[in-house]
C-alpha positions as a Markdown table, in Angstrom:
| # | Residue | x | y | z |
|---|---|---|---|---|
| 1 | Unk | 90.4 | 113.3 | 100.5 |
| 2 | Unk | 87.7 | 110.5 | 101.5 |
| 3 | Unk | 89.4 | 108.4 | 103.8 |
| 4 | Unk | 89.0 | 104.6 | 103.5 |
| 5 | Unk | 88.4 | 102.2 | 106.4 |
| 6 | Unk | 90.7 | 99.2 | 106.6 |
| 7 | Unk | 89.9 | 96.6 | 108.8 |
| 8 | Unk | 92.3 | 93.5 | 109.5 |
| 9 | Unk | 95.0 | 94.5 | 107.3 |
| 10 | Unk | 96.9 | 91.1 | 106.7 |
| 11 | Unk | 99.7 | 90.7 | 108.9 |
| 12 | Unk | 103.3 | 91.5 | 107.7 |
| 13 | Unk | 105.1 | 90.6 | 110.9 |
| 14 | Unk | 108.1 | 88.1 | 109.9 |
| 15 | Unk | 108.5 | 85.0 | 111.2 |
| 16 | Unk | 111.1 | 86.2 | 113.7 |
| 17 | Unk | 108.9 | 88.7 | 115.3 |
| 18 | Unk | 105.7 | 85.8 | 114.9 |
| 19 | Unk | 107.5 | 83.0 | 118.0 |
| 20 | Unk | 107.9 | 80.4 | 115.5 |
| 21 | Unk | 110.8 | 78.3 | 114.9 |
| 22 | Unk | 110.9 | 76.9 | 111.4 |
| 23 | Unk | 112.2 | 74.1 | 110.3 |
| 24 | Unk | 115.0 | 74.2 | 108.1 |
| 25 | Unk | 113.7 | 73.1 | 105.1 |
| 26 | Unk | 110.8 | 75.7 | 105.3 |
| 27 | Unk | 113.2 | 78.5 | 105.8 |
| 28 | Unk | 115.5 | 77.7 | 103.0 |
| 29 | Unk | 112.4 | 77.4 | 100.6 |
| 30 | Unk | 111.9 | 80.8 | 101.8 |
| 31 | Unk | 115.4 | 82.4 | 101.3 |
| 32 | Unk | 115.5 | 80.8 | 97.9 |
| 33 | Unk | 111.7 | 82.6 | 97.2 |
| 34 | Unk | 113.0 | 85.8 | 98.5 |
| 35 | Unk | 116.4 | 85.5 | 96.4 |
| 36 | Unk | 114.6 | 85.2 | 93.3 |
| 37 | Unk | 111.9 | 87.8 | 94.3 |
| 38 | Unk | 114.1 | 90.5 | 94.8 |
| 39 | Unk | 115.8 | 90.0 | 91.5 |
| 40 | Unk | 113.1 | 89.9 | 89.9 |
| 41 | Unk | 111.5 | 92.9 | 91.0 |
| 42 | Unk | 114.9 | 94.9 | 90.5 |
| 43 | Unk | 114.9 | 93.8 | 86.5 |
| 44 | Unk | 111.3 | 94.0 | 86.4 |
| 45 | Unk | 110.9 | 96.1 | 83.7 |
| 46 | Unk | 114.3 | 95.3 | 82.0 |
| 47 | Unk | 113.0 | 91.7 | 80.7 |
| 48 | Unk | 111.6 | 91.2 | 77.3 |
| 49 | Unk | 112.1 | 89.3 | 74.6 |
| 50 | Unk | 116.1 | 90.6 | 73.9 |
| 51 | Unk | 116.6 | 89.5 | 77.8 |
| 52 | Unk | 115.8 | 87.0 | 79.9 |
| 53 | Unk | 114.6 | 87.5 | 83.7 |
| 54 | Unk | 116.8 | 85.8 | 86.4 |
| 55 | Unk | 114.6 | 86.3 | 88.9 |
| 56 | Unk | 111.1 | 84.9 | 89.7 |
| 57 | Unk | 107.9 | 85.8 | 91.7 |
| 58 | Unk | 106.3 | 83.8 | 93.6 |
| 59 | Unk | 102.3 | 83.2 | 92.0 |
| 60 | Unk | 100.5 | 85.2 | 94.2 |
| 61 | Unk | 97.5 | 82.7 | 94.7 |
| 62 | Unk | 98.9 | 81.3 | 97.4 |
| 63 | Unk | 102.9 | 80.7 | 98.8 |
| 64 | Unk | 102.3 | 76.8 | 99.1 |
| 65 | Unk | 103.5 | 76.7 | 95.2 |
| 66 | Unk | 106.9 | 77.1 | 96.8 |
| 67 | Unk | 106.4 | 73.7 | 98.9 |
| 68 | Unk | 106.5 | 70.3 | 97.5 |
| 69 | Unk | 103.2 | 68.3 | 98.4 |
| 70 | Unk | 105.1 | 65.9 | 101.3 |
| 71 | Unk | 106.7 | 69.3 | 102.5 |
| 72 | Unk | 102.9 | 70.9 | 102.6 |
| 73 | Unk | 101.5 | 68.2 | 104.3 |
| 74 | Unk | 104.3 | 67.9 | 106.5 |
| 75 | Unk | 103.3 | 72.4 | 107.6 |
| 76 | Unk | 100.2 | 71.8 | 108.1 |
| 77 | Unk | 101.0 | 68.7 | 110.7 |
| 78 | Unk | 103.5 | 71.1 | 112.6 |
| 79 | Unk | 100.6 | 73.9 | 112.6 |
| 80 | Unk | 102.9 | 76.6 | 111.1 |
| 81 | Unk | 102.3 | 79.9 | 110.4 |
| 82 | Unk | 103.5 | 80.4 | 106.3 |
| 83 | Unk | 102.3 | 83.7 | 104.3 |
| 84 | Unk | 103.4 | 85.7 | 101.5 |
| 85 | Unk | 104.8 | 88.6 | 103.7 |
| 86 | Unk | 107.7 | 86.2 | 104.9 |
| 87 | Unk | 108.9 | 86.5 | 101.3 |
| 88 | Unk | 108.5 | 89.9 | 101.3 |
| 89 | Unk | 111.3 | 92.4 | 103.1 |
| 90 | Unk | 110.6 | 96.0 | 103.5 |
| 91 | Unk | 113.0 | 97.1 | 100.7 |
| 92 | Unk | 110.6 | 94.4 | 98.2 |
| 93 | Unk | 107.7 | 96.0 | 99.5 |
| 94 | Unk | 108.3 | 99.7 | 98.7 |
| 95 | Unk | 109.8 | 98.2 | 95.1 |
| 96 | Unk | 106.3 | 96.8 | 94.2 |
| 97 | Unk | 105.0 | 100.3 | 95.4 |
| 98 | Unk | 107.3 | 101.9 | 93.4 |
| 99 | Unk | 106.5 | 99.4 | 90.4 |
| 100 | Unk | 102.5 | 99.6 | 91.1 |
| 101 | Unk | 102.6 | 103.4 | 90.7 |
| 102 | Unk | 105.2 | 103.6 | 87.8 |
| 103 | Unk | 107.9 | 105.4 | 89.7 |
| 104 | Unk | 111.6 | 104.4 | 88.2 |
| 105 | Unk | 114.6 | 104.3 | 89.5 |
| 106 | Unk | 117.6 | 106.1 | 87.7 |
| 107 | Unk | 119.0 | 103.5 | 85.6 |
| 108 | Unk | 115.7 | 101.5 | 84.9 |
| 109 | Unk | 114.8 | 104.5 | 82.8 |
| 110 | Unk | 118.4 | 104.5 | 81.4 |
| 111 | Unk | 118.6 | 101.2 | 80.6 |
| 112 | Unk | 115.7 | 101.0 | 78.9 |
| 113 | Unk | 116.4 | 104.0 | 76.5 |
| 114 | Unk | 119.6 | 102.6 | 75.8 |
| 115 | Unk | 118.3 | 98.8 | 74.8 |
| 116 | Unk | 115.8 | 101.4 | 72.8 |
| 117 | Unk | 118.2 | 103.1 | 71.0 |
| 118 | Unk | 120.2 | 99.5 | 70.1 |
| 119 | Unk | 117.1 | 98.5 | 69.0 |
| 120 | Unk | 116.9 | 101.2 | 66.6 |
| 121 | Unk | 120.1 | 100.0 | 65.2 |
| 122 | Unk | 121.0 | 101.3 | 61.5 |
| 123 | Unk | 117.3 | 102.9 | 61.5 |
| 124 | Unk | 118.4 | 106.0 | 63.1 |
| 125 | Unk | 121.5 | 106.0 | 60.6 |
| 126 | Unk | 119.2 | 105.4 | 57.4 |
| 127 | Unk | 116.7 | 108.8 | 58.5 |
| 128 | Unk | 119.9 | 110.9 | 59.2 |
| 129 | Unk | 121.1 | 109.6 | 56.2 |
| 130 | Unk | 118.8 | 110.8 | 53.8 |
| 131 | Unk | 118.1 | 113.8 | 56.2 |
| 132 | Unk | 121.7 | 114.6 | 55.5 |
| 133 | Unk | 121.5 | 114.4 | 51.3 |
| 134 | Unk | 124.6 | 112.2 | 51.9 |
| 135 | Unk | 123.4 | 109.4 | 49.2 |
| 136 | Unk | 123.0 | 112.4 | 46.8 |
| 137 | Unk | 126.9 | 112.5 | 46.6 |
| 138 | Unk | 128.6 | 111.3 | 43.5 |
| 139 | Unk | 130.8 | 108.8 | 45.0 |
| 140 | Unk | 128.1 | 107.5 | 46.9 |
| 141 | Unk | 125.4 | 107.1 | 43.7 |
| 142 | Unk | 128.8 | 105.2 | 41.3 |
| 143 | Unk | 129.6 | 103.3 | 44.6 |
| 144 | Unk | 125.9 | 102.3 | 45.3 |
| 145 | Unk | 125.5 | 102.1 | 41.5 |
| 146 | Unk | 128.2 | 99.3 | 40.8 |
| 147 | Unk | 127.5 | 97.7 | 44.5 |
| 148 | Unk | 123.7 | 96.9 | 43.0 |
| 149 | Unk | 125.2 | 95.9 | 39.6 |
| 150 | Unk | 126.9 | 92.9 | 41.0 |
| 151 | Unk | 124.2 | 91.8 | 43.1 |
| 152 | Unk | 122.0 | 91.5 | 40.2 |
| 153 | Unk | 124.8 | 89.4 | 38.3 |
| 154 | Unk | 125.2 | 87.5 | 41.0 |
| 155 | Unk | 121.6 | 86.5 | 41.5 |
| 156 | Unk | 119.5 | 83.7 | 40.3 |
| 157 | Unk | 116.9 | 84.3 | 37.5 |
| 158 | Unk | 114.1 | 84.1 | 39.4 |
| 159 | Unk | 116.0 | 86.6 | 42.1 |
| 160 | Unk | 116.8 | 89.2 | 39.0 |
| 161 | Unk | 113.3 | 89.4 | 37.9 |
| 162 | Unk | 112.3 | 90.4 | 41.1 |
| 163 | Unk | 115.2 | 92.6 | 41.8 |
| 164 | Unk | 114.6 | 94.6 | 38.5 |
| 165 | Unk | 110.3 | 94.7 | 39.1 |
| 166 | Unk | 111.0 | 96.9 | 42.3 |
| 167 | Unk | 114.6 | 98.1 | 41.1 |
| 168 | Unk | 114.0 | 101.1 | 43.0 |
| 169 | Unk | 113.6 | 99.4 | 46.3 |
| 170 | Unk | 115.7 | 97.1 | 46.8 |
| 171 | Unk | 118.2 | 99.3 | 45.3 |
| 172 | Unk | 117.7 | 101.7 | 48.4 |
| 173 | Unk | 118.1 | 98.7 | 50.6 |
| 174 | Unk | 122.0 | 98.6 | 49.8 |
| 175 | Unk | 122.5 | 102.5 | 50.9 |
| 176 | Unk | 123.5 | 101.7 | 54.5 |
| 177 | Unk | 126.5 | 99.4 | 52.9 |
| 178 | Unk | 127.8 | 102.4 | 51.3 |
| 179 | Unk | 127.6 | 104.7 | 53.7 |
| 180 | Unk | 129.4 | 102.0 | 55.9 |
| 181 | Unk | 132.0 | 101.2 | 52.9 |
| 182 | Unk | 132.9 | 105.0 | 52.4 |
| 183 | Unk | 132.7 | 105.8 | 56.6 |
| 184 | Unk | 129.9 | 108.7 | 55.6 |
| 185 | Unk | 129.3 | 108.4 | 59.7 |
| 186 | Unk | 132.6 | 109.9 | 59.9 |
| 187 | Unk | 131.7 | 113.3 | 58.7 |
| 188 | Unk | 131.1 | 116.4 | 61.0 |
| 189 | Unk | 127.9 | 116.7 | 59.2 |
| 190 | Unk | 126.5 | 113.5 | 59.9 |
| 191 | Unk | 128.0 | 113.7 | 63.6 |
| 192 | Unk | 126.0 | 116.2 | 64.2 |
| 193 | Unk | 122.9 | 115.1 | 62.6 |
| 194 | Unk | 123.0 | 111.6 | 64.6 |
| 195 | Unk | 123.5 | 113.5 | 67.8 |
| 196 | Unk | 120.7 | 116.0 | 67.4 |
| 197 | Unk | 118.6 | 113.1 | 66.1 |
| 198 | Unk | 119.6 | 110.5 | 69.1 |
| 199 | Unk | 119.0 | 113.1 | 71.8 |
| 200 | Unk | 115.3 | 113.9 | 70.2 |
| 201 | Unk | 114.4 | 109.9 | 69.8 |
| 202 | Unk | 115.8 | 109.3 | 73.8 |
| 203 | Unk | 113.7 | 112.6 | 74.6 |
| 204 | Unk | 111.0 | 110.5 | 73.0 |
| 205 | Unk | 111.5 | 107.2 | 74.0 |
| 206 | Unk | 111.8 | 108.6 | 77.6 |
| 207 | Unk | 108.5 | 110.5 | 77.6 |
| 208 | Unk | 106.6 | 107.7 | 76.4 |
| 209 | Unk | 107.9 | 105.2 | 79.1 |
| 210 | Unk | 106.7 | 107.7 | 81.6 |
| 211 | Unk | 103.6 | 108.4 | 80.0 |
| 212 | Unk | 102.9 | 105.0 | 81.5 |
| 213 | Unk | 101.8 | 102.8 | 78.4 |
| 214 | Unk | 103.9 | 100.0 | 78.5 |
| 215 | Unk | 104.0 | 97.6 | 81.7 |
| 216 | Unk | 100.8 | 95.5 | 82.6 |
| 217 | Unk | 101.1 | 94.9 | 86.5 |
| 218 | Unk | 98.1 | 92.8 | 87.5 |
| 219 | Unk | 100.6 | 90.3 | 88.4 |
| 220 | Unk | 101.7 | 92.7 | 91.2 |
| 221 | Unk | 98.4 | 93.6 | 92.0 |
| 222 | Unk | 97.7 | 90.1 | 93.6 |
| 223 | Unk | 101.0 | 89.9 | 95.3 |
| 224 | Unk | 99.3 | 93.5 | 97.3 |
| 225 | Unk | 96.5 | 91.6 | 98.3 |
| 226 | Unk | 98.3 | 88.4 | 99.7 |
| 227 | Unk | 101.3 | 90.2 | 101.1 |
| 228 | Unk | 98.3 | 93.1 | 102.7 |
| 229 | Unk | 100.9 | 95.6 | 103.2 |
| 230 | Unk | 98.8 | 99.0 | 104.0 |
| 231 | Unk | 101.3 | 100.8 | 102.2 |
| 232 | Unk | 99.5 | 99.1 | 99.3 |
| 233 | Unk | 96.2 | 100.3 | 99.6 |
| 234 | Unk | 96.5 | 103.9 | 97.7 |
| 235 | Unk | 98.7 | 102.0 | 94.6 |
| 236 | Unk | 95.3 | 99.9 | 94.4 |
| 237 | Unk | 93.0 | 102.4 | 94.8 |
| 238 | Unk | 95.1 | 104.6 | 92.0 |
| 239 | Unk | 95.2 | 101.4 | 90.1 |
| 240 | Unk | 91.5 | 101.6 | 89.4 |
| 241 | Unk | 92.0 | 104.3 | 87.0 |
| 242 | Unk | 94.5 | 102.8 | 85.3 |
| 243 | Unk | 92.9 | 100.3 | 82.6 |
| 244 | Unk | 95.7 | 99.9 | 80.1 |
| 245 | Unk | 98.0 | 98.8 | 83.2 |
| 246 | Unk | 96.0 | 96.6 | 85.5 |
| 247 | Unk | 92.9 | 94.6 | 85.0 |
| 248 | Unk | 90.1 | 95.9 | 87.6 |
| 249 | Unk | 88.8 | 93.0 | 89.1 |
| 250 | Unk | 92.2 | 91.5 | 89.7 |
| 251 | Unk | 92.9 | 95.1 | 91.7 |
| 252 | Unk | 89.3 | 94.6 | 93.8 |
| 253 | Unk | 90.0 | 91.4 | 94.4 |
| 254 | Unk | 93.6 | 92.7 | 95.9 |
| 255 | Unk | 91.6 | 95.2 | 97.7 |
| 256 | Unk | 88.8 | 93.2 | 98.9 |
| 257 | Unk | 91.0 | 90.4 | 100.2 |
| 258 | Unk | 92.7 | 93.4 | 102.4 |
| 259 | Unk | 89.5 | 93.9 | 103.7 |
| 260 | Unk | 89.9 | 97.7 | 102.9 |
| 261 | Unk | 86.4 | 99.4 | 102.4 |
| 262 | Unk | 84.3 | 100.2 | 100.8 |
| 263 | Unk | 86.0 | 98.0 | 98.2 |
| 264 | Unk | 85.6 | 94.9 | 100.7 |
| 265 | Unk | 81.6 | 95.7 | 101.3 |
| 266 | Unk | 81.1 | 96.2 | 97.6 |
| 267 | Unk | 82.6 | 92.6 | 96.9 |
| 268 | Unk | 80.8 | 90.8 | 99.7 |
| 269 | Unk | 77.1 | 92.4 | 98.2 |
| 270 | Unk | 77.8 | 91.8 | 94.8 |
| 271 | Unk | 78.5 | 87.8 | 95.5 |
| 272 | Unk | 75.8 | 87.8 | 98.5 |
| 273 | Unk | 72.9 | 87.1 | 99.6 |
| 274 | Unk | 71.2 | 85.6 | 96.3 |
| 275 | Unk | 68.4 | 84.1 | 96.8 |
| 276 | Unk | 67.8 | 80.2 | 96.0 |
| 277 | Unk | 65.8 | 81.6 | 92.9 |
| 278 | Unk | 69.0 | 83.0 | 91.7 |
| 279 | Unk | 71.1 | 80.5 | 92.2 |
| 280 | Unk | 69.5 | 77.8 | 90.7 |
| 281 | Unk | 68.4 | 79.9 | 87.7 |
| 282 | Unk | 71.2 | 82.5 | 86.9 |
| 283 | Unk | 74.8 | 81.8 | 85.6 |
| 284 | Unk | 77.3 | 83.2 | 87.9 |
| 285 | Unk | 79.3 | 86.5 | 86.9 |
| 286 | Unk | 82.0 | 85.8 | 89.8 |
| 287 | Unk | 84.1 | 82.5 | 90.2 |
| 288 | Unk | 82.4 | 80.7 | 93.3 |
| 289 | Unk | 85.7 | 79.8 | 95.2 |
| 290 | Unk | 85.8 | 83.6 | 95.7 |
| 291 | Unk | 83.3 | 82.5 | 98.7 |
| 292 | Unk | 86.5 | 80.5 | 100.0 |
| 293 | Unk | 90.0 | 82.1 | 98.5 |
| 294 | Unk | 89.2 | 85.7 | 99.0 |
| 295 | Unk | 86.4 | 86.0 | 101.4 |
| 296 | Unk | 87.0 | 82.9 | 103.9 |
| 297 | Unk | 84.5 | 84.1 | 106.7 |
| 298 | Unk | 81.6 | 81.8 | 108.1 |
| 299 | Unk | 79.2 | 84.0 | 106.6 |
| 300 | Unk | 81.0 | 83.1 | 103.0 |
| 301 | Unk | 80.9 | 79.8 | 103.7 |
| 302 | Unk | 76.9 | 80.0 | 105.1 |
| 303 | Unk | 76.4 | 81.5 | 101.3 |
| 304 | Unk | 78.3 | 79.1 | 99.3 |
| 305 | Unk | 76.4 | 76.1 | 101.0 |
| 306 | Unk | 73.2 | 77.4 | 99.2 |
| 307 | Unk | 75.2 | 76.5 | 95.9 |
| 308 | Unk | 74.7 | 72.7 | 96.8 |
| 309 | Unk | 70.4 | 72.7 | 96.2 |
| 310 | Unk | 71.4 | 74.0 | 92.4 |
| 311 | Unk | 71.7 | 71.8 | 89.4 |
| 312 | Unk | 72.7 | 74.9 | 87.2 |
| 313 | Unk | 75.4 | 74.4 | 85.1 |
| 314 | Unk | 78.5 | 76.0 | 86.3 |
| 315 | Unk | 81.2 | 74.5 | 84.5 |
| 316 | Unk | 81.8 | 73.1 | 80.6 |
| 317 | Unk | 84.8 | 70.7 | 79.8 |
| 318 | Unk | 85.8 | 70.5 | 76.2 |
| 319 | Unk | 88.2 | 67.7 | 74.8 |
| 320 | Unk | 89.3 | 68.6 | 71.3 |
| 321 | Unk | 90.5 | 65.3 | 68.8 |
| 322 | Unk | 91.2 | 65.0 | 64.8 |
| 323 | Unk | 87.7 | 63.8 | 64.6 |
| 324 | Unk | 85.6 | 64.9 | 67.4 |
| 325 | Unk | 84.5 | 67.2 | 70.1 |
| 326 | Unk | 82.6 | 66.9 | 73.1 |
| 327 | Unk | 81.7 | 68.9 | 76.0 |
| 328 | Unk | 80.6 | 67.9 | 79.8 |
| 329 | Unk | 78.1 | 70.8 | 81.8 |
| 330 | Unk | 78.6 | 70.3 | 85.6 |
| 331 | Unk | 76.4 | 71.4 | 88.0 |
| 332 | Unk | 77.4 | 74.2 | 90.2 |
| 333 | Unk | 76.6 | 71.9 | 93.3 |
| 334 | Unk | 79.8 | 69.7 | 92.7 |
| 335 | Unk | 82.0 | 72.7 | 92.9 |
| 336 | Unk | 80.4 | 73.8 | 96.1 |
| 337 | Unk | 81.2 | 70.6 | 97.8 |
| 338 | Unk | 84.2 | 70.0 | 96.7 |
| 339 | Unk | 85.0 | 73.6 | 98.1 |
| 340 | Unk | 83.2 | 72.6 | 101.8 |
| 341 | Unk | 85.2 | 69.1 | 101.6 |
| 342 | Unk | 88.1 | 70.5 | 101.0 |
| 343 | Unk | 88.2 | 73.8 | 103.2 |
| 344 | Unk | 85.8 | 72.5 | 106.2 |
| 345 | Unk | 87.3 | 70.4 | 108.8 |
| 346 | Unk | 84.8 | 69.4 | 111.4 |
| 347 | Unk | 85.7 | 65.8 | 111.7 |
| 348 | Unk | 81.4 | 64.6 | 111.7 |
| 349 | Unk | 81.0 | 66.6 | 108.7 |
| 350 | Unk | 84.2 | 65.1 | 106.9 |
| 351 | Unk | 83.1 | 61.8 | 108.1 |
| 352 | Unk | 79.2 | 62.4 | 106.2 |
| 353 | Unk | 81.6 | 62.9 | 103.0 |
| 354 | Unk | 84.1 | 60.8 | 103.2 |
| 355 | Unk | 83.9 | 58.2 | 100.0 |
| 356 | Unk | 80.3 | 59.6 | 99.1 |
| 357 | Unk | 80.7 | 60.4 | 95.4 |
| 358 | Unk | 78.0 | 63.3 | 94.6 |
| 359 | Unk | 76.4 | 61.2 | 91.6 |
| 360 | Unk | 76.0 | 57.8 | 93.1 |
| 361 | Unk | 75.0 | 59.7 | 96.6 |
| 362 | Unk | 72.8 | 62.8 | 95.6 |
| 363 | Unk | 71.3 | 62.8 | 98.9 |
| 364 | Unk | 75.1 | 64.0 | 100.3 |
| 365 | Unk | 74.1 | 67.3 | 99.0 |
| 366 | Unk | 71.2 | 67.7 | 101.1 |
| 367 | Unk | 72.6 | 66.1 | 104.3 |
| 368 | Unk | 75.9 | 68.4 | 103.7 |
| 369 | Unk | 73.7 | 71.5 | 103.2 |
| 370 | Unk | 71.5 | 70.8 | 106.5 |
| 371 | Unk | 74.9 | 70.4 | 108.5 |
| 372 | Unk | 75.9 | 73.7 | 107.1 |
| 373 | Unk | 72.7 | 75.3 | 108.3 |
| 374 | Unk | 73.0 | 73.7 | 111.5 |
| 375 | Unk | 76.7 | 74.8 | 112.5 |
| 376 | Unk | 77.3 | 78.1 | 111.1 |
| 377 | Unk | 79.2 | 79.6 | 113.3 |
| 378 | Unk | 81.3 | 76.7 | 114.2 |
| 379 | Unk | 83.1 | 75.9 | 111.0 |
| 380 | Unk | 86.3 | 75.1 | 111.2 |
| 381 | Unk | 87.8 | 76.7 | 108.4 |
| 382 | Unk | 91.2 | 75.0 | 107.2 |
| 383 | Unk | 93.6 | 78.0 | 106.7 |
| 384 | Unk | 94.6 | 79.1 | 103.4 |
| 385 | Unk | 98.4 | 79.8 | 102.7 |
């Protein structure tokens, strides 16, 4: 088997093992993550719309969701370490690789043929029914017979006309009543009927769960990446072959932000180096904060400042009314400093953009981009958590 390189593999030391001594209000935003994490990876596939999930996960694109803003501002004054794999125990970890490669546990796959098999409800009974002949009986045919009578006296005219233009529907619709009325589900033959037939449609139900054809995972996907547990990387790579489950360039991206190869050189050549003709002349196929959320390294950042020189549109706001529409094309050079502003902290070059808006003060792009040339190398790139 080809063996794939990984190189820095996120850390998934905990805070205990990292020297750091949280404050209390960090670590019970953490317990409470973790709490609701764990549930819901343990009913992860036992939510739907008959049951409602307890638990939550965290969004994966980054933990700071479980912070308020004063609380985030308050971390990054004390300088502290946060990450997704403080949320994440080793139990939780081999769950989501258990999850990511559709392994169940025991009563997962129980439960979920049982809420199959109450979902079924009276269907089951109707086919064994008729498989049976049981509605062919006398008693049931003068029971069904008079049942349907008084329906139709009871109805409104407009209800009899329709009951007697499909007569022989809606008459079928009252069979399960009888067979309930006369306690047909009593009889050996039926007994034995529903047994064989509830044993063959669990058989069924069973197989097709395992078959793998029901559970979309992205969402656990992206927690792989930002966790960067290396027990992950084979899931992901498995992933790739599994379209129906998992969207592909969520899984990359999990794989690329893990830095494991050649997933991680693939992603860095298809987003770089473009050449200035390209970027002011081509629409982008790749989200450009990719440069900063996945990638992060000066070299991303030396390629992103080449996005400031283009006027190309990169993206469209629409605003929809009862009487009009409209739509706003902004050049991809706002997004790429709004990206350096916001994720470069070299105090000179925050003081160049500091109250410089980008259409009263064009020339900001320029003098931004010359900086960039300048110090690459020496960015001080504000961590992501």
């Amino acid at each position: 088997m080809k063996k794939f390189i990984i190189y820095g593999i996120f850390s998934f030391v905990f805070h205990s093992l990292q020297g750091q001594r949280l404050p209390e209000f960090v670590q019970q935003r953490l317990d409470t993550a973790k709490q609701e994490a764990r549930i819901a990876l343990d009913e992860y596939r036992l939510c739907g719309s008959s049951r409602r999930c307890e638990g939550k996960l965290p969004y994966a694109n980054h933990i700071h969701n479980i912070f308020s803003y004063e609380e985030r501002d308050r971390i990054d004054s004390l300088g502290l370490d946060i990450s997704m794999s403080m949320i994440f125990d080793d139990a939780m970890r081999n769950r989501i690789a258990e999850l990511m490669q559709n392994k169940f546990q025991g009563y997962e796959l129980d439960t979920l043929v049982n809420q199959h098999m109450i979902w079924l409800g009276d269907a089951l009974k109707y086919e064994v029914l008729g498989h049976c002949k049981l509605d062919t009986l006398p008693i049931f045919q003068t029971t069904l017979d008079s049942l349907y009578a008084e329906v139709k006296n009871n109805a409104t005219e407009q209800q009899r006309a329709i009951l007697e233009k499909y007569d022989y529907v809606e008459k079928n619709k009252y069979k399960m009543d009888v067979f309930n009325v006369l306690k047909l589900d009593t009889s050996v033959v039926f007994k034995k009927a529903y047994q064989i037939a509830g044993e063959r449609e669990r058989e069924r139900k069973r197989e097709s769960i395992l078959a793998n054809t029901y559970y979309y995972r992205s969402d656990l996907a992206e927690l792989c990446g930002y966790i960067g547990d290396k027990r992950f990387v084979q899931p992901l790579i498995d992933a790739l072959e599994k379209p129906d489950n998992f969207n592909r360039e969520k899984v990359i991206e999990a794989l690329a932000r893990m830095r494991v190869e050649p997933y991680y050189s693939d992603y860095v050549k298809f987003r770089m180096p473009r050449t200035m003709e390209q970027i002011k002349n081509e629409w982008l196929n790749f989200q450009i904060d990719d440069f900063v959320n996945v990638l992060g390294t000066q070299e991303a950042y030396l390629e992103l400042s080449k996005y400031l020189l283009s006027d190309h549109p990169y993206a469209v706001d629409m605003a929809d009314g009862d009487d009009y529409q409209t739509s706003r094309s902004f050049p991809i050079s706002r997004d790429a400093l709004y990206l350096i502003q916001d994720n470069i902290e070299n105090k000179d070059l925050q003081a160049m953009i500091k109250d410089k808006n980008y259409r009263d003060n064009p020339e900001i792009l320029q003098l931004v981009y010359d900086w960039m040339q300048k110090n690459y190398g020496k960015y001080k790139i504000k961590r992501i958590w």
